[in-house]
Structures are given as structure tokens and as C-alpha cells.
C-alpha positions, 0 to 999 in steps of 0.5 A: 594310054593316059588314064584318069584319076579324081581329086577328091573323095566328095567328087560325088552326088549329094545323094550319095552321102544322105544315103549312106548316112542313113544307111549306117544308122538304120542298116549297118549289116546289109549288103548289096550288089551293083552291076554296070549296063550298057544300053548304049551298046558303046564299044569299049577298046582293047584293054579298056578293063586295065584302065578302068583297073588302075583308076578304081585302084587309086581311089583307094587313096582319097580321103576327106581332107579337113577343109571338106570336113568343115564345109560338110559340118556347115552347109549340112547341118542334119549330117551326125558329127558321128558320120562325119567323123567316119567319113574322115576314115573311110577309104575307098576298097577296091577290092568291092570292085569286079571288073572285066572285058570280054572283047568290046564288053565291059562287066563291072559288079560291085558287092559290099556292105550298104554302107560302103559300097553306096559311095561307088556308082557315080564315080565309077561312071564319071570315070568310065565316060571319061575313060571311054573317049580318051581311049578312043581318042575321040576329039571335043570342042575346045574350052572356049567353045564349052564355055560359049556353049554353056553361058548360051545355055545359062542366059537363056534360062534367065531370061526364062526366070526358071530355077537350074541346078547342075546335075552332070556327074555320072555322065560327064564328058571328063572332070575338066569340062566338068570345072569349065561347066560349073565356073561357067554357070556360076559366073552367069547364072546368078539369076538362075543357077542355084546350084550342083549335086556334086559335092566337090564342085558346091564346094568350090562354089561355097553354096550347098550341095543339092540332092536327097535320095535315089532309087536303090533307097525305095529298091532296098525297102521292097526287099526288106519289108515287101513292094507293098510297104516300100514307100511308105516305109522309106518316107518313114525312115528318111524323116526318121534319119532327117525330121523335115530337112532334105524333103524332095521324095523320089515318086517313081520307083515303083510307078507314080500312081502307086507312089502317091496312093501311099503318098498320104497327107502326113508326107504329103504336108511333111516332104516339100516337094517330090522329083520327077524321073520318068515318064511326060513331065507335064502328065506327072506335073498335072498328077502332082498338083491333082494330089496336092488339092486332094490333100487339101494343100496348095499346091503353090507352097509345094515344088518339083524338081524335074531331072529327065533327059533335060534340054531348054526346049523341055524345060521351057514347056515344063515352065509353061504349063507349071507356072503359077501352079507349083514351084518347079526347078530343073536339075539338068545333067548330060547337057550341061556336063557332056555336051561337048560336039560328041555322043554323048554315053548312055549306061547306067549302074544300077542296085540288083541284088540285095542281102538285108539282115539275117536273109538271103540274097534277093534280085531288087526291081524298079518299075519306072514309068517308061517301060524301058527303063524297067530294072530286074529280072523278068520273074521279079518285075511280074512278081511286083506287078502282080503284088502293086497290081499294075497291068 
């Protein structure tokens, strides 16, 4: 069976590399542990694991080449030549990679120092949806129809004047759809489509990548420093790493009301925006413009950046109420990458356990604002309840 191999080490989410960045200046000796979750209960097929083996194998031979040394020290100038120059020598080690099949279940545990094993997740799940519908066989809509597809899209949101960014990686359907996607947006989405978060493809683009931090950022600081100084801690060390560049701060982590309790006015003027990932858009639209006056600051000089589950229907009634409110764009995912006339996959690869310096291994938490998408072990989640306060 044919399997599936990435053309290029920054084949990627921005995030990814701001992390790592940061990581190796602040963390240098933690380690973590990932683990791959199926909530969509997809059945993989006999021998599933041996592909997906062979794929993660050879990334051990992708390196940043020159060309993306120079894009990277152009478009992202915060980026320390130091990292560069280390990223230069990084190498995938497959060895951080545990991957079994237990008949039509798949585990998939990652465990490694932060600074290494942080660059694993998105590939990994680009390579596992891919993967997943070659050895099914299962049949998508031919390149024309795609490209059809996605120019509908695209000319509906100029015509809805709003601000798109293309942020499919994790869950696209295969890298192929992925290029007829971003060539597809980039040739009709001038007015619109302002860019992706995947490094490789911006690059194909010539326009920078898009992106700051993520979860495991926020997950990591609980561990560390306790629930309670998780945000606040985290906003400290991002603007410690970066000053005021790469300022939308993730909101959700720990619940939105918790995050803009500690969200005060010196990040709230410091950070240009926040990023919505959970939970009614327009209930969190309506939270962040109520903040922003409290602070005093208006919230027209401040911006969302929307990233749940997004269609134009749900973007357009963001728009609606957002208008002449905030600034707003829309990062769009599945529906622009694996919208391609099959199910699309619904998994995850999360951060669960961490070892930051000089401790022991501890079970990290997310408490979302939906409920389901709650990440830790039940006596985890009650202990950061209780500690936030949340009913």
C-alpha cells in the first residue's frame, strides 16, 4: 500500500516553531508527553501502524534547506539567528515516537525534551488523515471540482469583505488537495485571503506565515507555576521571548472568564488581539468587546481571530454582530483543506503529561469552554476546578 511522505521540515503550523523558539530560550530541560485521541471513533485497517511507521521514519530525513533559512530570517524577524541556526541542524528522531495497532485502534504516544518533540503533532496528524483515506481506499472529488469548491468559497467571503486565513494542516485531506487549496485561494482570494499557518505553503506564497501559541503553552505553565498563574505567567514569558510582536493570546485554556480575570490592562494594551477556540463565538465576541472598554481602550483598535469549526454560515454571523465593533478575521481549517465530498476526521493530539525541571512527571489539563472538549484525567480536571473556582 502506498504510503505518504512530507516534502518539507516547515510543512507545519507557525505555532509550532514560535513555540519552540521560545521553548529552547526558557525551557531547555523539560520534557513532555503527547498522546493521539480518536474522538471520531474512525476505524483504522489492518496494518495501519506499519504505514503510519514508515512515514514517521522518514522524516528523520527532512531538513531546513537554505531557501527556507532566508524566508524564515525575512518574513520573521523575532525569530533569534540562534534558532535559526538550530533549526538548520534539527532532525526529526523518530525514536520519540511510539506507535501501536490493537485491531482497528491506533495508540500513538510521543515523549521527548519540549524543545524537540513540540515540532511532532501536526505533521503527524497530516499524515495520519492522509494515510487514513489512502488505506481505505476511500475515493475524493477530483481536482477540478476542489478548486471549484474552494474559489465558491473564497468569492463568497469577498463579497463578504471579511479577513481569511487558511488554517487546514492537522486535518487535511492529503498534501495534494492541500496545494490545489492554498493555489486556489491565493489566485482568487486577493481581497480576502490574507494568508496560512502553514509555514511551507506561505512560503510557496511569499507572504508570512500566520500564528502565535497554542494550548500546551498555557498547559505547560499550570504545571510549572500552579492553575492559578498559568496565564498570567504565560502572557509574561511570551512578551519576554517576543516584546510586542506575534500578539494574539489564546483565551481559552483555562475558561475565557478565568483568562480575562488575569487578562489585565497591561496585556490587554500590550497583545493586539485574542483568538476565539471554544465555545458561542458571538457570546465570546461580546465578552471581549465588554473587556476591552472596562480597560478603557477601544475596542475597534483591538482584533479576534475566530478558529472553531468554521464554515461561511458561522462566519458570516460572526461578521454580522462583530462589525464596526472589533477587528475580526477568520482562520478556517477543515473546510478549506478536507472538504472534499468524504467525512471528514475528527482527532486530536494533545499535551498530557509534563516533567518540567527538576520534578516529576505530572498529568496537564484544558478546560475548555465546551465541556467536551475538556482534556485531563478526571481527578486533574476537579483539582483545577476547585483551585480556578469553577462550578
Amino acid at each position: 500500500m502506498e504510503t505518504t511522505f512530507l516534502k518539507s521540515i516547515l510543512d507545519n503550523d507557525f505555532y509550532k516553531f514560535t513555540m519552540q523558539h521560545a521553548v529552547i530560550r526558557l525551557f531547555p530541560k523539560a520534557k513532555v508527553r503527547y498522546g493521539f485521541i480518536n474522538r471520531g471513533k474512525h476505524v483504522f485497517p489492518p496494518g495501519f501502524a506499519d504505514l503510519l511507521r514508515k512515514s514517521v521514519d522518514a522524516m528523520a530525513d527532512l531538513r531546513l534547506t537554505k531557501d527556507e533559512k532566508h524566508y524564515l530570517s525575512h518574513y520573521c524577524p523575532y525569530l533569534d539567528p540562534t534558532y535559526l541556526d538550530f533549526l538548520q541542524g534539527y532532525s526529526f528522531d523518530p525514536a520519540e515516537v511510539k506507535i501501536t495497532q490493537e485491531g482497528s485502534e491506533i495508540k500513538v504516544v510521543v515523549e521527548g525534551f519540549w524543545y524537540r518533540t513540540i515540532l511532532w503533532e501536526v505533521p503527524l496528524m497530516a499524515l495520519i488523515s492522509e494515510l487514513f483515506y489512502k488505506s481505505n481506499h476511500l475515493i475524493r472529488l477530483n481536482d477540478e471540482a476542489i478548486k471549484t469548491l474552494t474559489k465558491n468559497k473564497i468569492d463568497n467571503y469577498n463579497k463578504l469583505g471579511v479577513s481569511v486565513l487558511e488554517f487546514g494542516t492537522r486535518r487535511r485531506h492529503s498534501y495534494d488537495v492541500h496545494v490545489l487549496v492554498n493555489e486556489t485561494l491565493q489566485t482568487f482570494g486577493s481581497e480576502s485571503f490574507i494568508g496560512t499557518s502553514n509555514v511551507h505553503f506561505a512560503m510557496l506564497n511569499n507572504k508570512r506565515p500566520l500564528g502565535t501559541h497554542a494550548h500546551e503553552w498555557f498547559m505547560f505553565h499550570a504545571a510549572q507555576y500552579g492553575f492559578k498563574m498559568a496565564n498570567s505567567i504565560s502572557l509574561e514569558h511570551w512578551t519576554e521571548v517576543y516584546g510586542g510582536d506575534l500578539g494574539i493570546a489564546l483565551t481559552d485554556t483555562y475558561t475565557t472568564d478565568i483568562f480575562f480575570n488575569q487578562f489585565d490592562k497591561k496585556y490587554s494594551k500590550l497583545f493586539d488581539g485574542v483568538r476565539h477556540d471554544s465555545g458561542d463565538p458571538v457570546e465570546f465576541a461580546q465578552k471581549v468587546i465588554s473587556h476591552y472598554v472596562k480597560m478603557g481602550i477601544d475596542p475597534k483598535s483591538k482584533a479576534i481571530v475566530f478558529s472553531d469549526s468554521l464554515n461561511f454560515d458561522k462566519v458570516k454571523t460572526i461578521a454580522d454582530f462583530c462589525k464596526d465593533k472589533i477587528k475580526m478575521s477568520f482562520g478556517i481549517g477543515t473546510n478549506f483543506t478536507n472538504d472534499v465530498g468524504l467525512p471528514s476526521m475528527n482527532m486530536v493530539i494533545k499535551l498530557t503529561d509534563t516533567k518540567p525541571d527538576n520534578t516529576h512527571w505530572q498529568g496537564v489539563v484544558k478546560l475548555s469552554d465546551e465541556k467536551n472538549k475538556n482534556t485531563g484525567t478526571p481527578e486533574m480536571i476537579a483539582l483545577a476546578k476547585e483551585v480556578l473556582g469553577i462550578k
